[in-house]
MMTF fields as JSON, N, C-alpha, C and O atoms, coordinates in Angstrom:
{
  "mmtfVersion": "1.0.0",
  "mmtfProducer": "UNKNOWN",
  "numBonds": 491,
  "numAtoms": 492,
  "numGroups": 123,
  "numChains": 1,
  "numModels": 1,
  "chainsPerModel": [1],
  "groupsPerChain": [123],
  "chainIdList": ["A"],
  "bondAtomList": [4, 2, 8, 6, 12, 10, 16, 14, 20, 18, 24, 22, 28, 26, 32, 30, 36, 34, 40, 38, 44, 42, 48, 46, 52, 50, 56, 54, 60, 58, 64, 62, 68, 66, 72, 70, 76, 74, 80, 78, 84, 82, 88, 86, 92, 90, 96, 94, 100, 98, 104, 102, 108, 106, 112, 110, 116, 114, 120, 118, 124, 122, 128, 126, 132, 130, 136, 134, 140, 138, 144, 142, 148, 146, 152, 150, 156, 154, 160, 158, 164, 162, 168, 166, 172, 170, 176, 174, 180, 178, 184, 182, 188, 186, 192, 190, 196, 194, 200, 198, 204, 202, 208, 206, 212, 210, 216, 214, 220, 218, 224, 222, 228, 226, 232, 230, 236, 234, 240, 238, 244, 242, 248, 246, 252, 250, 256, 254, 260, 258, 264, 262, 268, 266, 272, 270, 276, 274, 280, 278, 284, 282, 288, 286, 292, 290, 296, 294, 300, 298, 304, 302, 308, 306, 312, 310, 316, 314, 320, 318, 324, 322, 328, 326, 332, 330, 336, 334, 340, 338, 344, 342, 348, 346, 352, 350, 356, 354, 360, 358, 364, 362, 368, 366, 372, 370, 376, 374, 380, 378, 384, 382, 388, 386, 392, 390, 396, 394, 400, 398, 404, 402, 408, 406, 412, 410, 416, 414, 420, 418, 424, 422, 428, 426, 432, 430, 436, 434, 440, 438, 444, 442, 448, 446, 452, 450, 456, 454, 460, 458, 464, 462, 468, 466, 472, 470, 476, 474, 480, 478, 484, 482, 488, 486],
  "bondOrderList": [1, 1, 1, 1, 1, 1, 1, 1, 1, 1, 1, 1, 1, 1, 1, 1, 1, 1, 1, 1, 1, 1, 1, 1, 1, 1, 1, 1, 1, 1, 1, 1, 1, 1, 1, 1, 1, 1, 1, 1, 1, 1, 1, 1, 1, 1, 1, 1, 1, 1, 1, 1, 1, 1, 1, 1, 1, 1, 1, 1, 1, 1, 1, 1, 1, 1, 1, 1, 1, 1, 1, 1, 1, 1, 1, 1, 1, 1, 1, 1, 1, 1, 1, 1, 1, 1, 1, 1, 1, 1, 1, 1, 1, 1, 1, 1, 1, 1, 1, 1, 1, 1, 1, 1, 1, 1, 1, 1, 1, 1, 1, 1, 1, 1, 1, 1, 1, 1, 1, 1, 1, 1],
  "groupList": [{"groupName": "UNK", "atomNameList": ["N", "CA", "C", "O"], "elementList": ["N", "C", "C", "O"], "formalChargeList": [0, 0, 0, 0], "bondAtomList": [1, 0, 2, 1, 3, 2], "bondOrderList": [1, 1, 2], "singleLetterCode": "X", "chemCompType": "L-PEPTIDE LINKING"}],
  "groupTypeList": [0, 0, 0, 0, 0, 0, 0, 0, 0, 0, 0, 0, 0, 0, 0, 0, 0, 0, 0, 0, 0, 0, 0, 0, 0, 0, 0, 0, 0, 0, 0, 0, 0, 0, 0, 0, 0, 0, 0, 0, 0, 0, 0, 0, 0, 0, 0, 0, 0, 0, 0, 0, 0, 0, 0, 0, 0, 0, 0, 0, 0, 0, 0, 0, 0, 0, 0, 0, 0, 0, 0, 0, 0, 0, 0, 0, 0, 0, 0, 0, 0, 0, 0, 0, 0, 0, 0, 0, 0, 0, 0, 0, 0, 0, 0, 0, 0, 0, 0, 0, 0, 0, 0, 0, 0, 0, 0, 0, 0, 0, 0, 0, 0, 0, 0, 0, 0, 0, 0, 0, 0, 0, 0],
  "groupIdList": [1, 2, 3, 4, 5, 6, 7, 8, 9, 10, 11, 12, 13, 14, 15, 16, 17, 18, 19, 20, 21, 22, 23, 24, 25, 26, 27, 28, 29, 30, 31, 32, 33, 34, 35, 36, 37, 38, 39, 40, 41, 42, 43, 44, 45, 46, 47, 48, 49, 50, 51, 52, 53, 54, 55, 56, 57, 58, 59, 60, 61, 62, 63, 64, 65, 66, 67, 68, 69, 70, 71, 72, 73, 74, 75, 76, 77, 78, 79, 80, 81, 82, 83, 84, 85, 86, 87, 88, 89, 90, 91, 92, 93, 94, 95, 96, 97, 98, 99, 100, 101, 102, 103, 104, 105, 106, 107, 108, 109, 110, 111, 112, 113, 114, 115, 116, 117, 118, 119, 120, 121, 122, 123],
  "secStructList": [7, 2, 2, 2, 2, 2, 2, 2, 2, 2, 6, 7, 7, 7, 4, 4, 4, 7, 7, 7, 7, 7, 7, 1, 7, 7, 7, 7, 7, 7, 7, 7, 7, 7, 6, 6, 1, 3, 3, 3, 3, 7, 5, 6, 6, 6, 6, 5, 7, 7, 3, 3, 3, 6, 6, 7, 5, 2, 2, 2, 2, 2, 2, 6, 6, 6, 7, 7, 7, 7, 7, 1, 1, 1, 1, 1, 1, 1, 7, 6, 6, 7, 7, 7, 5, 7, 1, 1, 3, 3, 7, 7, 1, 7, 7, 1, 1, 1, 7, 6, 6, 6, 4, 4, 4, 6, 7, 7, 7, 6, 6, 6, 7, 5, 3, 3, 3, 3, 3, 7, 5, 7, 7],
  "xCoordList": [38.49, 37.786, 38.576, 38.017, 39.884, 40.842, 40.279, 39.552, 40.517, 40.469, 38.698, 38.454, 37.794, 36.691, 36.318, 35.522, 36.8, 37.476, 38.195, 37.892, 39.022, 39.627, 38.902, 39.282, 37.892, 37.135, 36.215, 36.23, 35.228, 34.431, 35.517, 34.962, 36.647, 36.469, 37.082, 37.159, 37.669, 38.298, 37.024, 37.151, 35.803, 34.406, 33.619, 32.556, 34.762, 33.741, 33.298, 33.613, 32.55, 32.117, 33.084, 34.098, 32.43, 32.886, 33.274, 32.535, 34.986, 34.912, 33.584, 32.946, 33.681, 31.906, 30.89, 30.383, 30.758, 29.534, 30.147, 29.385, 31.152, 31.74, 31.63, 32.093, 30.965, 31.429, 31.652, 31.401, 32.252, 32.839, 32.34, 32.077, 32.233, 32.291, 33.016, 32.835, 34.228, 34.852, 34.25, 34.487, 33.622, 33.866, 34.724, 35.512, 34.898, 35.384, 36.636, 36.356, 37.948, 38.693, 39.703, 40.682, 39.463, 40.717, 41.974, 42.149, 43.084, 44.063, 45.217, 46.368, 44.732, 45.766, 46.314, 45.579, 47.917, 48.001, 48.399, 49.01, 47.68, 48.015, 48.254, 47.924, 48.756, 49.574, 48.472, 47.341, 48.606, 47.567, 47.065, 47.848, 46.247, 46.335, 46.684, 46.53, 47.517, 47.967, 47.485, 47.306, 47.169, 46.053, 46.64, 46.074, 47.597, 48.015, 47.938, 48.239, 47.526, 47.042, 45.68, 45.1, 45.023, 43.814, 43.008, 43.739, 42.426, 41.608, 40.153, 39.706, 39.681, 38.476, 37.61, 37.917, 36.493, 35.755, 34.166, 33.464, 33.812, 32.932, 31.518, 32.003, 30.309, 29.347, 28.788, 27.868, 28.681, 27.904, 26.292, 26.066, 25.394, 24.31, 23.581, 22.537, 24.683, 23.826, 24.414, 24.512, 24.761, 25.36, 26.244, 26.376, 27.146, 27.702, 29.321, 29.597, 30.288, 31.522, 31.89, 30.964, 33.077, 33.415, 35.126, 35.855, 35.58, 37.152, 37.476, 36.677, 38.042, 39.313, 40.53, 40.994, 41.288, 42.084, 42.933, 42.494, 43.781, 44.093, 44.581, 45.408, 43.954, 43.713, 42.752, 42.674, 41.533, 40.847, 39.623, 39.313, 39.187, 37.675, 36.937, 36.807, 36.132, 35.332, 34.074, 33.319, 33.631, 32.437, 32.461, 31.443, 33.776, 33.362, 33.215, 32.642, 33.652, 33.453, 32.283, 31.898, 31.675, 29.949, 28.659, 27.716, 29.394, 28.336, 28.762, 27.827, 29.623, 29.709, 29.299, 29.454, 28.694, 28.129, 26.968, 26.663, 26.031, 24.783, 24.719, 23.822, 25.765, 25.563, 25.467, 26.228, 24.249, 24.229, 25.284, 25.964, 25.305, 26.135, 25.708, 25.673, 25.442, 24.713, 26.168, 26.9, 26.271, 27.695, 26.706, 25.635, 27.863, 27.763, 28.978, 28.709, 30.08, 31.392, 32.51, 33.379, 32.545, 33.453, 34.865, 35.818, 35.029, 36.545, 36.737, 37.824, 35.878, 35.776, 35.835, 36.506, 34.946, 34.672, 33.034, 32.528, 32.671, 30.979, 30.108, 29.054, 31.09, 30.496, 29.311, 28.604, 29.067, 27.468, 27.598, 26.579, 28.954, 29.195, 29.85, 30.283, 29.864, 30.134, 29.757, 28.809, 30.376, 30.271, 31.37, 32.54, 30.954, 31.599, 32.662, 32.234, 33.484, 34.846, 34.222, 34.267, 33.88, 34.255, 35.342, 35.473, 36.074, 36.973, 37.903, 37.454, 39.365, 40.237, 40.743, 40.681, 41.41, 42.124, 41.923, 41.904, 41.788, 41.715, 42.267, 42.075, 43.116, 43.585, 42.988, 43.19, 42.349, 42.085, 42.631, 43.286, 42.405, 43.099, 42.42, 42.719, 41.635, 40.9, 40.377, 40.035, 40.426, 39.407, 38.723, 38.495, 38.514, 38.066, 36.368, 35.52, 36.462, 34.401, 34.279, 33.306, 34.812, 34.902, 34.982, 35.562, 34.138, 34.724, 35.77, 36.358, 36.035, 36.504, 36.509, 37.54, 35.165, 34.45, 33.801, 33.128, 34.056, 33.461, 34.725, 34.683, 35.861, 37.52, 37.549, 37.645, 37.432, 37.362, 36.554, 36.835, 35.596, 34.485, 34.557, 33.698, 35.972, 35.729, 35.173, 35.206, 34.31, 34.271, 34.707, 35.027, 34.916, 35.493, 34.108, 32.892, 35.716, 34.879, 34.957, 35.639, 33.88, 34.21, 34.525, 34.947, 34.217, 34.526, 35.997, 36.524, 36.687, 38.219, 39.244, 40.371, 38.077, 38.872, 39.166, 38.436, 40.647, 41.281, 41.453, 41.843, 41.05, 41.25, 42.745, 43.672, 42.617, 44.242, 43.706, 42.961, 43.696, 43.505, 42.181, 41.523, 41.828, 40.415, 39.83, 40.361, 38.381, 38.124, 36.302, 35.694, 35.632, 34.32, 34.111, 34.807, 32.882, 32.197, 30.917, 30.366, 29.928, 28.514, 27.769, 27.219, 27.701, 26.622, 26.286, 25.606],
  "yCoordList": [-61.463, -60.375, -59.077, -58.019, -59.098, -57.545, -57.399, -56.428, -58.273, -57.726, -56.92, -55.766, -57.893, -56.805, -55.809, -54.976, -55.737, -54.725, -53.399, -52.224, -54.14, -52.904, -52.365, -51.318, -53.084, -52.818, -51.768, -50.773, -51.908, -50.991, -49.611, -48.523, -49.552, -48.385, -47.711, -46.483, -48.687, -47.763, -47.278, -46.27, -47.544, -47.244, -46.053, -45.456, -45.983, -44.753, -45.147, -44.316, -46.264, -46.901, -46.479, -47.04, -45.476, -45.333, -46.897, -47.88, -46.828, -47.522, -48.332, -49.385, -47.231, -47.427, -48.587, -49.425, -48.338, -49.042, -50.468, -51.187, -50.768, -52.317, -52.988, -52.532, -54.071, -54.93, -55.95, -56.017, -57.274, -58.251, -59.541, -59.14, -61.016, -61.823, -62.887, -63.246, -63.839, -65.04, -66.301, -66.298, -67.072, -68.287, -69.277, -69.385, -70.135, -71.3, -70.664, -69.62, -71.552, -71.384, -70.81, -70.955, -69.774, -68.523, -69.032, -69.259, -69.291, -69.709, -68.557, -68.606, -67.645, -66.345, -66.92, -66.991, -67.351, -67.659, -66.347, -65.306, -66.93, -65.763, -66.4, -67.552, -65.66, -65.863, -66.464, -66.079, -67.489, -67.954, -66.804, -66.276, -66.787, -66.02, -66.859, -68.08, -65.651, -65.95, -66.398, -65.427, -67.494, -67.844, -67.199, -67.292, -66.684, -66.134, -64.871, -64.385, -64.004, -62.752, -62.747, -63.832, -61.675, -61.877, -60.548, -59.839, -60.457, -59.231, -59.049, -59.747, -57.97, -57.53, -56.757, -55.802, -57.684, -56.75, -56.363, -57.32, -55.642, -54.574, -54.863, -54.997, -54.897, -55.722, -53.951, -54.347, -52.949, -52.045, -52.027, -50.818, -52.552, -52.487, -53.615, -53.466, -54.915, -55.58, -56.187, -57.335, -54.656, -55.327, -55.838, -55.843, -56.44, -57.8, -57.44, -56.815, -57.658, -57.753, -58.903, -59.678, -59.718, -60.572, -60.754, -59.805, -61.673, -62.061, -63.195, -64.128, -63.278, -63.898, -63.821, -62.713, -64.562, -64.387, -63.164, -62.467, -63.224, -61.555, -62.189, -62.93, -61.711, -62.057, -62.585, -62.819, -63.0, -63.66, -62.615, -61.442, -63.473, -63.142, -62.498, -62.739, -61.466, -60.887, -61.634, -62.073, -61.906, -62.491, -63.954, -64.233, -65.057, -65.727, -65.584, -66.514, -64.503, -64.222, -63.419, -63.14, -63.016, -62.582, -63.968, -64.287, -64.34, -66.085, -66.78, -67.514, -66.818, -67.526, -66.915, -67.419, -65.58, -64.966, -64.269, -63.367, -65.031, -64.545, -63.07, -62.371, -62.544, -61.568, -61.706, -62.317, -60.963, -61.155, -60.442, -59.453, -60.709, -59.86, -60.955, -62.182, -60.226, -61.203, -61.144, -60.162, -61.857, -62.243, -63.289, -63.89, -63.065, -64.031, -64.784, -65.955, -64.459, -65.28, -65.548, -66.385, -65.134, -64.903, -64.839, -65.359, -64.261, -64.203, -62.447, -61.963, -61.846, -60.315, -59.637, -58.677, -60.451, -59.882, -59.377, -58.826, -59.665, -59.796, -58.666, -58.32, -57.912, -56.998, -57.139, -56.204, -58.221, -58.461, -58.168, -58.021, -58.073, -58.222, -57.054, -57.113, -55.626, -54.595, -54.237, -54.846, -53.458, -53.326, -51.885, -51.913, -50.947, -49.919, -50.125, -50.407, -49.942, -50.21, -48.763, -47.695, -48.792, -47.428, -46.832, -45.64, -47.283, -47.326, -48.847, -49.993, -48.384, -50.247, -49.815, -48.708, -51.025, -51.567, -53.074, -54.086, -53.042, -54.675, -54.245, -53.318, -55.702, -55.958, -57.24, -58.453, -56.592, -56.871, -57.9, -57.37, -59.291, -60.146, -60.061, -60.87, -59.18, -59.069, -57.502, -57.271, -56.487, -55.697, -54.901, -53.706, -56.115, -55.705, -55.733, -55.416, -56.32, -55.871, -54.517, -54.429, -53.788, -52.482, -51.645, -51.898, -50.487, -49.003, -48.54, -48.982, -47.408, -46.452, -45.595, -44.981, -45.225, -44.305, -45.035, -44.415, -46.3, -46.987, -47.221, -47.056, -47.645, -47.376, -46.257, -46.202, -45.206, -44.458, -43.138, -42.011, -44.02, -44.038, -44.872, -44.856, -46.152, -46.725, -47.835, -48.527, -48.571, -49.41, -50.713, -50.507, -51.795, -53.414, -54.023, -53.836, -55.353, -56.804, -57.975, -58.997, -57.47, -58.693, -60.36, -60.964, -61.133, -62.155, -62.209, -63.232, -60.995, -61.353, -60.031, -59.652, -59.479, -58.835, -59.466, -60.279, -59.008, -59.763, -58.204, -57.137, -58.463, -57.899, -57.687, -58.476, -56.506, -56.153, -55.66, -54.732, -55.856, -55.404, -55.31, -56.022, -54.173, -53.821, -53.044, -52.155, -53.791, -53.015, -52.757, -53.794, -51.9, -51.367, -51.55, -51.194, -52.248, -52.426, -52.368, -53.024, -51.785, -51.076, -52.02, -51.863, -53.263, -54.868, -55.272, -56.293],
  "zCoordList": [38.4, 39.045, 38.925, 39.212, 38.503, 38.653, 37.389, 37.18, 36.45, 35.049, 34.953, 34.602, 35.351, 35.467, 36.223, 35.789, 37.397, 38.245, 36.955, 36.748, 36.454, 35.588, 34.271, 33.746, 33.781, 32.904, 33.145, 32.421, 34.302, 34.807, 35.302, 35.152, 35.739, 35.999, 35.031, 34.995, 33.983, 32.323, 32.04, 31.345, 32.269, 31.682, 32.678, 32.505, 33.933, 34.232, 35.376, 36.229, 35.934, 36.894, 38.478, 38.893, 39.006, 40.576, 41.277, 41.217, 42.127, 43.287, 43.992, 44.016, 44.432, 45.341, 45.039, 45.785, 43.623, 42.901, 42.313, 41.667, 42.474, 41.791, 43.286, 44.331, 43.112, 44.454, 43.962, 42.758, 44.695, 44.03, 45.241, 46.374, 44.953, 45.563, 45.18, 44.017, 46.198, 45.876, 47.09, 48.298, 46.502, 47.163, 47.36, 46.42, 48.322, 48.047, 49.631, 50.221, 50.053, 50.76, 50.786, 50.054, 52.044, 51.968, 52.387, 53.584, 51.36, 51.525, 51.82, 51.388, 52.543, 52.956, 54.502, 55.487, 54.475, 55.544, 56.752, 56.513, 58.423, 58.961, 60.471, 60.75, 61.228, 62.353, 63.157, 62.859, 64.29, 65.149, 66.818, 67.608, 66.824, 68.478, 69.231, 69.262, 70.298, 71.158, 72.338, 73.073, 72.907, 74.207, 75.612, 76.701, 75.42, 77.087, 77.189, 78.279, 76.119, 76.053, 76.317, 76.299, 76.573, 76.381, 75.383, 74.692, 75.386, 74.381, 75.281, 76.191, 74.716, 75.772, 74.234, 73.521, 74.222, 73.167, 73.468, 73.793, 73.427, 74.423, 72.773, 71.65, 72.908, 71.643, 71.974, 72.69, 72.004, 73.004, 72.21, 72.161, 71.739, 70.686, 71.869, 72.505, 71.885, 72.261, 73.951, 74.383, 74.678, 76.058, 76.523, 77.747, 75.687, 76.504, 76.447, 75.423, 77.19, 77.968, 77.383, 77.625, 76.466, 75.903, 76.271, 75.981, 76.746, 76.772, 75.998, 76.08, 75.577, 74.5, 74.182, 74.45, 73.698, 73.248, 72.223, 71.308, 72.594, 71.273, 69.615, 69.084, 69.442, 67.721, 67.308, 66.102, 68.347, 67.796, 66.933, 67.141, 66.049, 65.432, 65.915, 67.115, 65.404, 66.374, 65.64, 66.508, 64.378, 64.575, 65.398, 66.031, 65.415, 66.11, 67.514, 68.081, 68.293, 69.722, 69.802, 70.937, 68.886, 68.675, 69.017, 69.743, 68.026, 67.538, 68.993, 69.314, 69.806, 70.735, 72.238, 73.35, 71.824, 72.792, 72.875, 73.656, 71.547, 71.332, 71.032, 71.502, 70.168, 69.546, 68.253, 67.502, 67.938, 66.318, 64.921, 65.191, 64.272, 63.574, 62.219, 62.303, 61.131, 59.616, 58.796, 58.672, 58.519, 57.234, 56.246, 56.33, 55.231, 54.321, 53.739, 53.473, 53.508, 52.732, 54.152, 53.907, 55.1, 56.362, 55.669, 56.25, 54.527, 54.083, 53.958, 53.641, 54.169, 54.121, 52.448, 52.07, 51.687, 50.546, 50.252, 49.274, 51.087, 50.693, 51.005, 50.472, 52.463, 53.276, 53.837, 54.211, 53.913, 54.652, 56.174, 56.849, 56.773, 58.208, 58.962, 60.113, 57.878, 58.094, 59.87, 60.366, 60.544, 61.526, 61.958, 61.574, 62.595, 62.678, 64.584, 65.703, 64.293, 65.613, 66.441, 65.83, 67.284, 68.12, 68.649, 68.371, 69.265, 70.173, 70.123, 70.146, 70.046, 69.939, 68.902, 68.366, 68.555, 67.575, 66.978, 67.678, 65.65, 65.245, 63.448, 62.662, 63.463, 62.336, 61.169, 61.224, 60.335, 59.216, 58.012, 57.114, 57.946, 57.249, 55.761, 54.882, 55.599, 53.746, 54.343, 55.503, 53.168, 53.391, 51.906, 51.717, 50.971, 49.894, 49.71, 48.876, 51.037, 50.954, 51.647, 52.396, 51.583, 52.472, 51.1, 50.044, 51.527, 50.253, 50.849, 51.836, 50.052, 50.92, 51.511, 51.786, 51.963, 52.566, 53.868, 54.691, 53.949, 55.111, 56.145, 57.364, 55.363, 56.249, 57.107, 58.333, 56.088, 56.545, 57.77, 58.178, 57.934, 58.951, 59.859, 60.74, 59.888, 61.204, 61.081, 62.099, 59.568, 59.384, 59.741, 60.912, 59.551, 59.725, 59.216, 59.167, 58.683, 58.659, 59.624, 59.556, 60.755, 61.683, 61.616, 62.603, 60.088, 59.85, 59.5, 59.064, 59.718, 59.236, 59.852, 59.532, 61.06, 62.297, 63.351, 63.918, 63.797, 64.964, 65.887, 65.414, 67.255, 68.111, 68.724, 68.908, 68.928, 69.577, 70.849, 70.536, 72.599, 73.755, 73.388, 72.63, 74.135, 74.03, 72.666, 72.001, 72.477, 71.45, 71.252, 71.52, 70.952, 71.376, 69.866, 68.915, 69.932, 68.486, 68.273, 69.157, 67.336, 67.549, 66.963, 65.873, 67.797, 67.754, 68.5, 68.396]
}
């Protein structure tokens, strides 16, 4: 995928317009959350007040609280699960389904955002 990645844009082809998909299991290892912390993530679209753990997932603390949010790969390549942060902080374990014009707007991929304290998200 780099090498065609690098083909299109020797050819001209904008960032923007290349998107890419990998299946199969994300073997990126990453730190576990912490259960004696907690995190506070605010859905504001669809209401709801959510506690968890800090680090955890925000799509799985969505899906476990009847908030919707549509994905497709949950490894953060696919961008199907785009979701804009309002307010907070969360750290990002992939962010190659993202442009760079969506980062930069505040963007995330909730299938592979971890919450830090509180964090306000527009779902």
């Amino acid at each position: 995928m780099d090498n065609a990645r690098q083909i299109l844009a020797a050819l001209g082809v904008s960032q923007g317009r290349i998107a890419q998909e990998s299946f199969g299991e994300n073997s990126k290892s990453v730190d576990l959350p912490r259960a004696d912390v907690a995190a506070t993530i605010v859905f504001s679209q669809s209401q709801k007040v959510c506690q968890a753990g800090a680090g955890c997932i925000l799509l799985e603390v969505a899906e476990k609280n009847g908030v919707q949010i549509p994905y497709g790969c949950r490894q953060g390549l696919c961008g199907t699960c785009v979701t804009r942060v309002l307010s907070g902080t969360v750290q990002m374990d992939a962010e190659a389904g993202l442009t760079a014009e969506q980062k930069s707007a505040g963007y995330v991929l909730p299938c592979v955002s971890r919450a830090e304290g509180t964090v306000v998200v527009a779902a």
